[in-house]
N, C-alpha and C positions, 0 to 999 in steps of 0.2 A: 801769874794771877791764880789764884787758888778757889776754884767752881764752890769751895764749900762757904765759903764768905759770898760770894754770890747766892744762893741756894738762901743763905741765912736772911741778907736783902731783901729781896725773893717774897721769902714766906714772911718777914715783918709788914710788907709793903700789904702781900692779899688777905694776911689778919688784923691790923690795922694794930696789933699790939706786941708789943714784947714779950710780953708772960705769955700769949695764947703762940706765938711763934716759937718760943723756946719749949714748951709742952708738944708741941708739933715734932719739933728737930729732938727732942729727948736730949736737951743740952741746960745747962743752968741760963739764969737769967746774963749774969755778967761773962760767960762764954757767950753766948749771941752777942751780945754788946759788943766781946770786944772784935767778933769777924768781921759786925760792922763800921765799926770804926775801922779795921785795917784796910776793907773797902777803902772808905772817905779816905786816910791817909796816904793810902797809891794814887786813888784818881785826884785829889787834893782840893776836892768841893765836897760840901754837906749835902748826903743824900737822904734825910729826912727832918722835918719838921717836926721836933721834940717839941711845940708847944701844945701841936693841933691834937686834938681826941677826937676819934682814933689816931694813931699817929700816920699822919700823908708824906709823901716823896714832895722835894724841894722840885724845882723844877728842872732843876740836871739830872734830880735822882726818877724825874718819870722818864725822860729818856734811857737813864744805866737800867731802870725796870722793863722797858723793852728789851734792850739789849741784852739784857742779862738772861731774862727770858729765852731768848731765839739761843743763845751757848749754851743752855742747861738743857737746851731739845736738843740741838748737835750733840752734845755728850753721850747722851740717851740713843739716838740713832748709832752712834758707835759704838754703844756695847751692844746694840743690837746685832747689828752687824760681826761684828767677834762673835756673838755665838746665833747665827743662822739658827732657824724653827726655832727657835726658843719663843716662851708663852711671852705676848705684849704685858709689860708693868707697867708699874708708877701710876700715874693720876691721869684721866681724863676728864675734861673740864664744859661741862655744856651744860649752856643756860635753853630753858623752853618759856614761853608764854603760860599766863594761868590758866589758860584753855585748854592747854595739853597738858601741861602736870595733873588737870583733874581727872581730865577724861581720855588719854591714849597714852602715857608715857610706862603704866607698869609693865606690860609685858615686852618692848624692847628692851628696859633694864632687865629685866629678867632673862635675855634672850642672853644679854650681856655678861651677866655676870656667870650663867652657865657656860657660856666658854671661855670666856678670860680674868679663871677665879684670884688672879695676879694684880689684876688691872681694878686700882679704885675710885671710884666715880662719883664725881663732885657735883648736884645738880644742882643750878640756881633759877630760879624763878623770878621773872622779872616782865617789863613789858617792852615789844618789839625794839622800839628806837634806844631804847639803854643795853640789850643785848647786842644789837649789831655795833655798837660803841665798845664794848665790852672787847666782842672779836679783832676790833680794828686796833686796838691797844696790847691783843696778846694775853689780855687777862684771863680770855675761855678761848680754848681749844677748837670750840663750835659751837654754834645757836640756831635752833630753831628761830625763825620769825615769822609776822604774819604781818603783810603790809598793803596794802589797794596796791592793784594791778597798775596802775599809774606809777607808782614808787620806782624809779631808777636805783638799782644795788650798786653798791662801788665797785671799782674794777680791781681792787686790788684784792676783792676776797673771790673766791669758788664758790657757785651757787647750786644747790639742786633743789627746783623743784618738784616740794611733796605731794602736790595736790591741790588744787580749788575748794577752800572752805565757804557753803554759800552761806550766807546773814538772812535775815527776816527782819523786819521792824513789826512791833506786837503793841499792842495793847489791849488795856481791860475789856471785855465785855461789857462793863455797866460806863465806860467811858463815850460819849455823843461823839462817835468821830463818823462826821458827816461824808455822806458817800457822793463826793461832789465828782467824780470822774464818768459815773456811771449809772442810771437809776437800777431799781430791781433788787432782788436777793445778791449776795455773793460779798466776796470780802471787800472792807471801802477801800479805792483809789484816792491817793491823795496826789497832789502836786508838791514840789518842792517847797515852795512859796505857802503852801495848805501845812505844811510838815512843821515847817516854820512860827506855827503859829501852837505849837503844844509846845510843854517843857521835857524833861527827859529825866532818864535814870538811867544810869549809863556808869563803866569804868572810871577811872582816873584817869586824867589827861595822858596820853604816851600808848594806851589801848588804841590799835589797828583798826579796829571796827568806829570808834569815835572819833579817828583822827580821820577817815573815810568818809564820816558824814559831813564830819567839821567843815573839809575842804569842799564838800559837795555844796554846803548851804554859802560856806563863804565864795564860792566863786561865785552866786548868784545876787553875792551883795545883799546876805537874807538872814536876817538873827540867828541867834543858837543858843537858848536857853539850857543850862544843867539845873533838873531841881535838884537830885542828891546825885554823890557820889558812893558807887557801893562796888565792897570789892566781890566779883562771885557771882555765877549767875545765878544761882538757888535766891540768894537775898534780892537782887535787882528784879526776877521775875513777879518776885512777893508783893512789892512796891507797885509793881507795874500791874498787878493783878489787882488791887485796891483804890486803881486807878490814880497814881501820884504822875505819872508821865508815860511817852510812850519808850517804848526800849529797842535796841538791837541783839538778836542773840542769832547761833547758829541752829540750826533745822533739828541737829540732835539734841541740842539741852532742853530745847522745846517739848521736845517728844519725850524726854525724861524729866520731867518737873513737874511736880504736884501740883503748880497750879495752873496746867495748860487747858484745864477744863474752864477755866474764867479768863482766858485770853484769849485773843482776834490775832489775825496777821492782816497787817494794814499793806495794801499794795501801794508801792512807790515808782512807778514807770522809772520817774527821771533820777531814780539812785538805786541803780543796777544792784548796789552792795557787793559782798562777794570779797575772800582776802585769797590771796597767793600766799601758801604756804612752804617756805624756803628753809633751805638745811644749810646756812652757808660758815665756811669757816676760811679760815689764811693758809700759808704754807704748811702742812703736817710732818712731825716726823715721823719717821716710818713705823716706829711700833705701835701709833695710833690708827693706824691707816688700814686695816683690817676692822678694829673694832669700831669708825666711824663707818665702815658700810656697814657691819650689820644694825647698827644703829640707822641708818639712813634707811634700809628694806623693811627692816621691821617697824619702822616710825610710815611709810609707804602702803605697807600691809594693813594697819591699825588703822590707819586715815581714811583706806578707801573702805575698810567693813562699816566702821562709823560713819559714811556716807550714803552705803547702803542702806542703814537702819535708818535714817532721816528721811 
């Protein structure tokens, strides 16, 4: 079997095209074409789907995509291995949340890229439940995720946790949210059932912080109204400051948002909030296994000073 027809598989499969796969590999269109065909013709099943745009793995070929995967790391560790101390190469693959792509992920790449000027880093962006899907298929190397403390991880990945990210539920100042927990000055208490009774602004479904309320209001048999969906917390807070719903955010974006001067934090006894922030990934090969700790200490580092500030 020849790893370069593999490789070629590979990168058709994670750029979903031929042109953009063969501009990767520095090979003409009908070279890729033909590595993978000679793929298909040894294992003697079609491993993609020429009709779908982008083009997807059949369902043999997302299995040979794993597999192919996990040989093209073993190969990798072998030449590591032939040449001891030598600088970790090739790609590493990790996906984070839009929470930390905005606000903690520059200076672990940078920490990154100053010592492993070899090693090039692929970052995607996405939301918790679709990266940990990601690592379980092999597509990323590691993910950040952020999930309620409730969340069971699979067993088959390594988990570390980064940190306790707390949440806040906010709303407008000129919004009537009646302070039925408690008379007097101070921020209104609501109950669950009280919570239930306003709309929201909030993520796209697959967001950690709204799948945490989600489950909190549905285990109580209790609506859940989305007025909009907005990606970002600058724009969500904007909404939520004009009074359209109430929102969730964490304690730092609050404290850096221009419009926390027209926002309340409404206390929720019965929705603790709060996400567990996990570094987890599958089996490593070795030349990544260096540059995921410093990635792990310095994503550690970054989480607890922004914890700080909040």
């Amino acid at each position: 079997m020849n790893t370069r027809d593999l490789q070629a598989f590979v990168e058709v499969v994670d750029s979903g095209s031929m042109v953009r796969a063969a501009t990767k590999l520095h090979l003409t269109q009908p070279g890729l074409t033909r590595r993978v065909q000679n793929l298909e013709t040894m294992l003697g099943v079609p491993l993609l789907d020429r009709q779908s745009k982008p083009l997807k793995p059949t369902g043999a070929g997302k299995e040979v995509y794993v597999l192919a995967r996990a040989v093209l790391r073993s190969v990798d560790d072998l030449l590591a291995v032939a040449a001891p101390g030598s600088e970790p190469a090739g790609e590493l693959k990790i996906g984070v949340p839009p929470f930390l792509s905005e606000l903690a992920l520059e200076v672990p790449i940078d920490r990154l890229r100053a010592a492993f000027s070899r090693l090039t880093l692929r970052v995607t962006a996405a939301w918790s439940p679709a990266l940990l899907e990601r690592v379980l298929r092999a597509e990323l190397d590691a993910a950040v995720i952020m999930m309620p403390a409730s969340f069971v991880l699979p067993e088959s990945t390594t988990a570390t946790l980064l940190a306790v990210q707390p949440t806040v539920i906010v709303a407008s100042r000129s919004l009537q949210v009646q302070n039925c927990g408690r008379p007097g000055p101070g921020a209104p208490r609501l109950t669950l059932a009280e919570l239930a009774g306003y709309p929201w602004v909030l993520n796209q479904d697959g967001c950690g912080m709204r799948s945490a309320l989600s489950r909190a209001l549905n285990a109580a048999s209790l609506s859940f109204e989305v007025a909009v969906e907005a990606f970002g917390s600058d724009l969500q807070l904007s909404l939520v400051a004009r009074g359209v719903g109430l929102g969730v955010v964490t304690p730092s974006a609050l404290a850096a948002s221009v419009h926390k001067d027209a926002l309340q934090i409404v206390e929720a006894p019965e929705f603790p909030g709060g996400l567990n922030v996990w570094l987890v990934h599958g089996t490593l090969p070795g030349r990544l296994v260096r540059p995921l700790a410093m990635l792990r200490d310095a994503l550690v580092e970054v989480l607890a000073q922004t914890d700080s500030r909040s």
